[in-house]
C-alpha positions, 0 to 999 in steps of 0.5 A: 469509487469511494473505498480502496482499490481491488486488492491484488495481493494477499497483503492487501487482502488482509488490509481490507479486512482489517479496515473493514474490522476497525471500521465496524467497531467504530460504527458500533462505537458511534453508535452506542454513543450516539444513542447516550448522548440523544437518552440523556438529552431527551429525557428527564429521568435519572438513577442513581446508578448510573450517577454513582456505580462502582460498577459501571466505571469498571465496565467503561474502564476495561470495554475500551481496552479490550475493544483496543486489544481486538484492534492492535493484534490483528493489526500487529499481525498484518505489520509482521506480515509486511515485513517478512520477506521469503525467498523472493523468486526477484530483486528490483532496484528502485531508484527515486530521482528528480522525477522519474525512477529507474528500475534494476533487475538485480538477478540479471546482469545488466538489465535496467531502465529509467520509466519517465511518465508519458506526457499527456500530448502522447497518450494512446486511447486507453491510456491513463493521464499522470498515470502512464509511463514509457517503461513499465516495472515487469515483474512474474504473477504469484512470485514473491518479489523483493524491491530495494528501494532507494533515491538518489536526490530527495526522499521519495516513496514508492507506493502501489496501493492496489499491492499493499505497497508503500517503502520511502526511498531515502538518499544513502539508505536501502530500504527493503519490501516485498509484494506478490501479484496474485493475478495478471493486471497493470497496477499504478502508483504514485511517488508518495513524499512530497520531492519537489516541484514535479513530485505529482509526475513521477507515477510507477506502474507494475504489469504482473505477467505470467512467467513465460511472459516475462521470461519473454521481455527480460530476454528481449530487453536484454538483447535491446540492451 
């Protein structure tokens, strides 16, 4: 449990391969390094080439910025990727308060709830504590879905890591982001901005469902409406 989470989406698929990219060039870094740093202490030899080589600094110069160039472009790649939006199948309106969120399925005419987080006298067996609320955010697996994201009080972030999500809610501003669930699960996040004295219990949850299931709930909540 000392890395990420297991990816579910092709987003962050991508970002564990490009953590996993700039992870290894570190090593080799550090490691190169490493080994000059313990050579040059531990040996009394010296050569005038590597004291005074026009050459040398020409290697050390141009190395670095191209080991930067093999990190910035996938990088900006995986950037570019997070920001394109294609044809959402959904739009969800995510509103941060003091402290819960409230969900609006923006496609159906009044379907929407508020999703506080369970506290811990009501947990079930196999629920998560701090993790856990009454309303999960119910969205179809392997359909795109825009989530609008904005909040009513305070700054607040609505992140999903397992998602590659991760959008600020800002008072009087919409901000946008999309994600697609690759497989069936019940995904937990957390508010990200600091919001105030409850900021550590405003969890979010998304359960990916096959699309007949959620055809299911969004016409049983519907009718509960």
């Amino acid at each position: 449990q000392l890395g990420f989470q297991d990816a579910a989406s092709p987003v962050m698929e991508e970002l564990l391969h490009f953590h996993d990219h700039a992870l290894m060039i570190v090593l080799l870094i550090s490691t190169l390094v490493l080994y000059i740093i313990v050579a040059m202490v531990s040996t009394k030899l010296t050569n005038k080439y590597i004291l005074d080589s026009q050459e040398i600094e020409i290697v050390w110069t141009v190395l670095p910025a191209v080991i930067l160039i093999l990190i910035a472009l996938p990088s900006l790649r995986i950037l570019y990727l997070m920001d394109e939006i294609n044809d959402p199948h959904l739009t969800i309106k995510a509103m941060g308060h003091q402290w819960y969120w409230s969900y609006e399925y923006t496609d159906y005419e009044d379907l929407g709830f508020d999703s506080y987080m369970v506290p811990t006298q009501d947990l079930t067996p196999g629920q998560f504590r701090l993790l856990e609320t009454d309303h999960r955010m119910v969205v179809p697996v392997e359909s795109p879905i825009r989530v609008l994201v904005s909040a009513e009080d305070v700054l607040h972030s609505w992140a999903v890591p397992s998602l590659g999500v991760k959008m600020d809610a800002v008072p009087g501003r919409l901000n946008q982001t999309a994600f697609i669930a690759s497989r069936p699960g019940v995904f937990y996040g957390q508010c990200s901005e600091i919001c105030g004295a409850n900021h550590s219990f405003m969890p979010i949850v998304v359960e990916a469902v096959p699309l007949e299931h959620f055809e299911k709930w969004s016409t049983m909540m519907l009718e509960d409406a």
